[in-house]
N, C-alpha and C positions, 0 to 999 in steps of 0.2 A: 516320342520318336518324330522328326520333321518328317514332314512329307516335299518329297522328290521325286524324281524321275532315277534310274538306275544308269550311272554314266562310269565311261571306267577311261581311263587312259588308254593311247594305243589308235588301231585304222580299222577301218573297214569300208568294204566295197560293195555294192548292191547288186553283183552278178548275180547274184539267184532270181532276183526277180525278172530284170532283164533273163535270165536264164529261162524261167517262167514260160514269159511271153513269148517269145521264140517256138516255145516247145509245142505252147495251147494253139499260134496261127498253126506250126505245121498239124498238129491232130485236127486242128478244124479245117484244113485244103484252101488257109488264106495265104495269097501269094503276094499280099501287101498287108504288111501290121501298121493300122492308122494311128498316130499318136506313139512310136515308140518310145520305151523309156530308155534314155540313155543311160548308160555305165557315170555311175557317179561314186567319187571317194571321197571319205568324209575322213577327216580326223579329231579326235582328242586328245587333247592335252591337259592335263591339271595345272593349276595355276596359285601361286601361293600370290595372296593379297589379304593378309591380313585385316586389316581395317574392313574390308568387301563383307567377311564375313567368311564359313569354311566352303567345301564342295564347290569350286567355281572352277570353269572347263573354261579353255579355249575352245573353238569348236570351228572349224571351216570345211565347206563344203565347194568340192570342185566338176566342173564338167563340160565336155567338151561342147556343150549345147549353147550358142553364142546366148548370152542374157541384154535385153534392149531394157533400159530403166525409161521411166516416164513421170514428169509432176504431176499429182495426186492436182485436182482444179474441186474448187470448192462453188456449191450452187448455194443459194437460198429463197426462199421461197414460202409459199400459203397451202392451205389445205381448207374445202369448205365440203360437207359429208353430212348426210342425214343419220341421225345417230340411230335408229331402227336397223337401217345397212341394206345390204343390196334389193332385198326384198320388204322397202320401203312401198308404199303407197298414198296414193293424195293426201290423204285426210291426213299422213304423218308428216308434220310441218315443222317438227324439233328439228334445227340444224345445227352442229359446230364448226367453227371458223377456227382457225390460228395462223398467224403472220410470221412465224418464229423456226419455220425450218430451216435447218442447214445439213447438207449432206455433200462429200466428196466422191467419184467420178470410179473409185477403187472396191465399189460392190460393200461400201457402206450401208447398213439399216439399220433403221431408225422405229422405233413406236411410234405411232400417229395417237398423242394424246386429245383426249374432250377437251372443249373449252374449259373446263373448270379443273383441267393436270391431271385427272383420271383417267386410265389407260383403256383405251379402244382394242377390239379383235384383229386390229389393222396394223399394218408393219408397210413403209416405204424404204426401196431400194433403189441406186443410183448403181449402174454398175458399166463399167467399158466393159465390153465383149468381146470375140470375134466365135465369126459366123463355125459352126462347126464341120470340118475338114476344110477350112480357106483360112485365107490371111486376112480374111476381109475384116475390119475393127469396127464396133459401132457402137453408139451408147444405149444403154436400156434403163428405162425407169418401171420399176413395177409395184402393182399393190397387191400385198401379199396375207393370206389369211395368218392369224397369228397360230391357229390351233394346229391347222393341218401342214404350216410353211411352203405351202402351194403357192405359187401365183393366181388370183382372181382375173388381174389384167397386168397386161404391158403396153407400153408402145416406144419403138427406136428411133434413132435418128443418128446421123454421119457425129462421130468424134468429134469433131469441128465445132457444132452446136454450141451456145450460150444460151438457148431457151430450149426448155422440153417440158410439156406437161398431158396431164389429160381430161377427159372430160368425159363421164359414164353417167351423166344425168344424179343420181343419187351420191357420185363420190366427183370433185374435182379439185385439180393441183397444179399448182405449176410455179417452175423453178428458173431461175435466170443467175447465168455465174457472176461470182462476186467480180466488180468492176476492179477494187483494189486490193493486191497483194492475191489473187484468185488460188494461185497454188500453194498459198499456206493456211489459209484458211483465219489471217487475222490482216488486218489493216495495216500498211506499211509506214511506220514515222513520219515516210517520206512525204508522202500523200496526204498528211494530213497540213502540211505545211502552205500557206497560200506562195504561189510563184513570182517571185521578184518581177516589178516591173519595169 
């Protein structure tokens, strides 16, 4: 039996949950629902493609909520970290290094491996934000425990940035966006070319 998802031909509409929300602000005496969800309608459609293989949907989703697209900006960067971890002390003088991150700006993470490819309790994140209830956007990098997917630390800085890193004594990092081709996350032909003189 493949495994799938259950999709059928045909519409549907997400008033009930927007219906939901409506209903929980008024039983709760909110006279503003933060974040509502708009009314979205989705359709499927089945699609014969042969070659594709069977079960293959169109699928489009619409809604009145304008959608702003944005290039995904690629950083890379180092990591240097006592490998004991936060609750390091003097005498623990085992460190690992690696020069080989890359992470993109869209709430990408990453494992922060040991020197030697063996996987550390540690997860880095790169992610744009905005501030909660503003339009305010900012970028966040954080270091995150792998067990709990808590945040340990973070620190922000404006959108704009091409450096962000941090520094917590036992764990440091830092990241600088790639100079060539940044928003695809590879090197552009172009660029690799020396310029006529």
């Amino acid at each position: 039996m493949p495994i799938c998802s259950v999709w059928f031909g045909g519409e549907w509409d997400n008033h009930e949950q927007v219906w939901q929300q409506k209903g929980d602000a008024e039983t709760k005496k909110i006279e503003k629902i933060e974040d509502p969800i708009p009314p979205t309608h989705h359709i499927f459609a089945p699609v014969k493609a042969p070659k594709l293989g069977e079960h293959i949907f169109y699928v489009q989703q619409s809604s009145d909520t304008p959608v702003k697209n944005r290039k995904v900006r690629y950083f890379d960067g180092w990591v240097y970290f006592n490998r004991v971890g936060k609750d390091a002390q003097k005498a623990d003088t085992i460190f690992s290094s690696r020069r080989d991150l890359r992470l993109h700006t869209e709430g990408q993470t990453i494992p922060i491996l040991f020197d030697d490819g063996s996987g550390s309790p540690y997860l880095l994140q790169l992610a744009q934000l905005t501030y909660q209830n503003t339009k305010t956007p900012f970028l966040k990098l954080a270091l995150i425990d792998k067990a709990t997917n808590k945040s340990m630390a973070y620190i922000c800085a404006n959108t704009e940035a091409t450096h962000i890193g941090m520094i917590l004594g036992w764990f440091q990092t830092g990241l600088t966006q790639k100079r060539d081709a940044a928003n695809f996350g590879f090197d552009n032909m172009a660029s690799s070319k020396p310029t006529p003189q």
